[in-house]
N, C-alpha and C positions, 0 to 999 in steps of 0.2 A: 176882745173888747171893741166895740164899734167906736169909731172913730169921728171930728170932723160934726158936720151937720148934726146928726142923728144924736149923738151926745149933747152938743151945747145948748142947741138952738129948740131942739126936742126934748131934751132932757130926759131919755127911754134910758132904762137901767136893763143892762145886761143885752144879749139878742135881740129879743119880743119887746121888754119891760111889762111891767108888772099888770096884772088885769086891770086895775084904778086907772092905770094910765093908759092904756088900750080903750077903756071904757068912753072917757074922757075925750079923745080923739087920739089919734094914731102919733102922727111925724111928719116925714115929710110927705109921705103920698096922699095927703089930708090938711096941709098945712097947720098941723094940730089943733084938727079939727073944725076950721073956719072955711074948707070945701068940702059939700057933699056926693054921695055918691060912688064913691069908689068901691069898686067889685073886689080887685084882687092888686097887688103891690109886689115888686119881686125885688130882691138888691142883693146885686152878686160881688159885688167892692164892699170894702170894709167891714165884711163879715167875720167869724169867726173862722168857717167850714164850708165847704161844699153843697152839706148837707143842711146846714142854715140858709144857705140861699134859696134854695126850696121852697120857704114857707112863703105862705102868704098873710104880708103881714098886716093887711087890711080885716083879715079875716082867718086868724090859724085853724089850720084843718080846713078850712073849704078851699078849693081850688087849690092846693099845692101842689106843686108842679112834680109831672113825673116823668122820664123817661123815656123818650123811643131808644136813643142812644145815646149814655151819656158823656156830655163835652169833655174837656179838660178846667180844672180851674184853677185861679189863688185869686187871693184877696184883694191884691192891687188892680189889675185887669178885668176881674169877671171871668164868666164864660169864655172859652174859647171854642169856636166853631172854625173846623180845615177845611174847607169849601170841596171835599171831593162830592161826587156822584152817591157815594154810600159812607154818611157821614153821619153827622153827631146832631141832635135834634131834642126839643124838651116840647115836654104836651103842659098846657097850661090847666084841660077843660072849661074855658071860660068861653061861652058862645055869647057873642053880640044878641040883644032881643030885639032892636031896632037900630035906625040910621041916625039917633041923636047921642048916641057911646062918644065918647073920647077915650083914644089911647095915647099915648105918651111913653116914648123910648129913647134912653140912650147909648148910644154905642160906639164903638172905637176901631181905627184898625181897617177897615172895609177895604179889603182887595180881592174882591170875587169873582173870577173869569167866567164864570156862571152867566149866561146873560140875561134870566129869568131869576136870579138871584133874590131869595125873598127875607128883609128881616125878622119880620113876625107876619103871620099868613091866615087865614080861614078862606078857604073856597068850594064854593060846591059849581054843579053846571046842569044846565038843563032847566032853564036858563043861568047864566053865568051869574055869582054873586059871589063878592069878596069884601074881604075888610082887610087890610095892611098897608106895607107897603113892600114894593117889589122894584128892581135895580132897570127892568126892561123901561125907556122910555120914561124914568122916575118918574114910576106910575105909583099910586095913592088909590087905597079903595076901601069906600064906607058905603056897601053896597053897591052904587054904579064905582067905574074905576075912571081915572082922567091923570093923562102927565101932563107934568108941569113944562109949559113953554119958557124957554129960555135960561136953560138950565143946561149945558152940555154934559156933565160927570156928574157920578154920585160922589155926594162929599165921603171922605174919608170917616170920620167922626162929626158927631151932631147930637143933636136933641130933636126928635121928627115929633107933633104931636097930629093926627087926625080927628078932627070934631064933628060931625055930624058931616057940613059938606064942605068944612074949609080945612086947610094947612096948614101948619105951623113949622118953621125952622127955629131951632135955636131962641125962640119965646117972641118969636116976629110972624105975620102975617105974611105967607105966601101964594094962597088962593082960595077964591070960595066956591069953585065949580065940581064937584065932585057929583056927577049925576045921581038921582034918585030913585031912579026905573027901574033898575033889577032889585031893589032888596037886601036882608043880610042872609049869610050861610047858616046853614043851620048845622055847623061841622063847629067844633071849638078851634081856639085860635094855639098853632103852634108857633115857637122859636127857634131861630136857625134855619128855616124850610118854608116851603106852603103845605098848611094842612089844604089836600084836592080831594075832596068824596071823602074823607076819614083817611085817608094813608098820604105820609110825605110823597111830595113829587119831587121825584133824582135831579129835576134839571133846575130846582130850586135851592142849594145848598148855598149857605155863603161862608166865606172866610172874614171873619170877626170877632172882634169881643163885644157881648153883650154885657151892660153896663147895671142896667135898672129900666124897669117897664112897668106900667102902672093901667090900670081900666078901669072906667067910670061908665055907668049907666045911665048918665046924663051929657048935656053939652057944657064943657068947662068955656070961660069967657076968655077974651084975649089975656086978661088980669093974670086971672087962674094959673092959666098955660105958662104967663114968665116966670111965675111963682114957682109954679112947677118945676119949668127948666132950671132955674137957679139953687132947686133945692137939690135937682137931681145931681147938677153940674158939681155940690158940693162935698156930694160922698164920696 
């Protein structure tokens, strides 16, 4: 039984809930309904199963997420990723089409000695293009990439959203410089790793629970994004 947010404030029966109300607008990664746009939705807290968290509950059966290797999980934490070299990894197949996506993640737990450490990843090269966000220099990339000054650690736990070229913490504005010139990858977006060229890269593993991740084929507003975070922050 889902718990918390998705029950009260959503009102979804059972996992999914029921078509009508899927129809209708979703939950939280939609605000039931009053944001557009969203690609795909993931929530690894207060599910049933493992195997529930999988779905994508934006859209079931498109984009569900599958496997490089899979994590460990339960339902209070999410995902858990062990930050080794040859570690635990989920494929979303969701590819950016442009530099006005919003992604939005939450997650827990971060201590990954990894120094290229990536939460959710797409890169290709030749010329370089990324979308995530990665632990080196708490860098951020929606196409061009750029770290944030004045920042010494990654937080431990957060709410990170990426919009087009600005930043989000925790449902507050951190910057709006993320360059434009390279473009987005044309590789889908992995979790736990960097998707580089189609395959995880080893120096990218992190040690974390991932919480809930959500993607929009639009740029969500400052509004949106706290909406967001508060919705996430309550499963």
């Amino acid at each position: 039984m889902i718990h918390g947010v998705l029950a009260s404030r959503y009102g979804i029966t059972g996992v999914l809930g029921s078509a009508r109300q899927r129809a209708a607008g979703g939950g939280w990664w939609d605000d039931n309904g009053a944001i557009s746009g969203c690609v795909a939705a993931y929530q690894a807290v207060g599910v049933a199963d493992y195997a529930t968290s999988k779905v994508n509950l934006a859209n079931p059966g498109t984009y569900n997420i599958t496997e490089g290797k899979a994590p460990a999980w339960d339902t209070d934490n999410g995902w858990k990723f062990d930050g080794s070299t040859n570690s635990y990894y989920l494929k979303t197949g969701v590819i950016p089409s442009s530099l006005t996506w919003t992604a939005i993640i939450r997650y827990s737990d971060f201590v990954s000695e990894l120094a290229y450490a990536a939460i959710y990843y797409a890169q290709t090269t030749g010329p370089t293009k990324g979308f995530g966000i990665q632990k080196t220099n708490f860098r951020f990339a929606n196409g061009g990439r750029v770290a944030v000054a004045g920042l010494d650690t990654f937080p431990s736990s957060a709410v990170f959203a990426v919009a087009n070229r600005s930043i989000y913490r925790d449902g507050a504005l951190l910057a709006s410089n993320i360059p434009e010139d390279d473009g987005v990858p044309n590789t889908d977006v992995y979790l736990g790793v960097a998707n580089q060229n189609g395959g995880p890269d080893g120096a990218t593993y992190i040690k974390a629970y991932i919480k809930a991740v959500s993607f929009y084929d639009n740029e969500l507003t400052l509004a949106q994004i706290a909406t967001e975070t508060t919705a996430m922050n309550a499963l």
